[in-house]
C-alpha positions in Angstrom: -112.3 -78.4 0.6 -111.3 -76.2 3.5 -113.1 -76.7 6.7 -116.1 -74.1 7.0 -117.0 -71.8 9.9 -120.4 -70.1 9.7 -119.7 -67.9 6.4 -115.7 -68.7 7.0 -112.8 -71.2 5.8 -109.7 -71.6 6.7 -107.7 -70.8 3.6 -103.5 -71.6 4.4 -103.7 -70.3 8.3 -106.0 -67.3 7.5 -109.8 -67.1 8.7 -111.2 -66.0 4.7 -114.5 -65.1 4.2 -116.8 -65.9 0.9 -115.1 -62.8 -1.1 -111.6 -64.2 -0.1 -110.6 -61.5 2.5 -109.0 -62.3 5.4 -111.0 -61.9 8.3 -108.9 -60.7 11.4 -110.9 -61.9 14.4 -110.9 -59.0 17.1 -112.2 -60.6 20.2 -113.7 -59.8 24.2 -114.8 -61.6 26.8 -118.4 -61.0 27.3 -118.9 -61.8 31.0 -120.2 -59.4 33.0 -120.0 -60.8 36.0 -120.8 -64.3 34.6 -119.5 -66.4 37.1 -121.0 -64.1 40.2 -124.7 -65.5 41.0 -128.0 -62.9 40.7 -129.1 -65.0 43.0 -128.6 -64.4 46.1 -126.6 -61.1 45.5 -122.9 -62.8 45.1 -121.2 -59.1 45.1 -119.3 -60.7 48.1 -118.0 -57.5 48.8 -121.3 -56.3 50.4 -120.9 -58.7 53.4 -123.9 -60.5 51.8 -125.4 -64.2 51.9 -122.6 -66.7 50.6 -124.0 -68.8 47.8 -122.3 -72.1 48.2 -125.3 -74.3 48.1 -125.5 -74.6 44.1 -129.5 -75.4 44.5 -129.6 -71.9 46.0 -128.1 -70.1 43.5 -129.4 -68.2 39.9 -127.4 -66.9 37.3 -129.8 -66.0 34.9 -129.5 -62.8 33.3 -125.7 -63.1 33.2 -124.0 -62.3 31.5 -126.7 -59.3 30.7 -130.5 -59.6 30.5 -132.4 -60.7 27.1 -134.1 -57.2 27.3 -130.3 -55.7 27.4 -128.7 -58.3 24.7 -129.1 -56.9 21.5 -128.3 -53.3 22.4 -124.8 -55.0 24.3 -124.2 -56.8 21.0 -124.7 -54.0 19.0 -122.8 -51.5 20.7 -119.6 -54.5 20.5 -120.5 -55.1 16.5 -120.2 -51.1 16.4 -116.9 -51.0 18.5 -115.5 -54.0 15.8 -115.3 -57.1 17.8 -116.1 -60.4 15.5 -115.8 -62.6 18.2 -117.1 -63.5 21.6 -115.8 -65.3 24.6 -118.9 -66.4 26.8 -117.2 -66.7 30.2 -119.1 -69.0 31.8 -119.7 -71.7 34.7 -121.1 -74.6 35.0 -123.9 -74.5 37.5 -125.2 -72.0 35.1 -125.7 -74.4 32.3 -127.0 -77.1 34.6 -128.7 -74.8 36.7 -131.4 -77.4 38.2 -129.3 -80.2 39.2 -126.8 -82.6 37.1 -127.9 -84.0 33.6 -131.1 -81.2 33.7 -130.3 -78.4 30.7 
């Protein structure tokens, strides 16, 4: 059969979903501000602290808090993206140190 994604296949080049209607994706980067820390403040354009010690540095709550998530995914489900880009980097994912998730 054809490869599956979530409730998708891939039917002849076409994303197809389980009534066999071609599913256009419509897609945004959801970053917001993603790869600035919260931690210190990395709006460099203040004239703030620079953050270039990465055990210094937070980026939770980018790209939005949990509290604000579902409202920001609702309001792009209502606008009619399908798909998300998580703009990311990679001292958020291992924030405490190398190897430590």
């Amino acid at each position: 059969g054809s490869p599956r994604l979530g409730g998708l296949r891939i039917d002849g080049g076409h994303f197809v979903d389980e009534d066999n209607r071609i599913v256009l994706p419509r897609g945004i980067n959801f970053s917001g501000l993603s790869k600035v820390p919260t931690s210190p403040d990395g709006a460099t354009h203040l004239g703030g602290p620079k953050f270039y010690e990465h055990r210094d540095v937070s980026f939770v709550g980018r790209p939005c808090s949990l509290a604000e998530l579902d409202t920001h995914l609702q309001r792009l489900k209502d606008w009619g993206f399908n798909l998300l880009r998580l703009v990311i980097t990679w001292e958020a994912v291992e924030h405490q140190g190398p190897g430590i998730y």
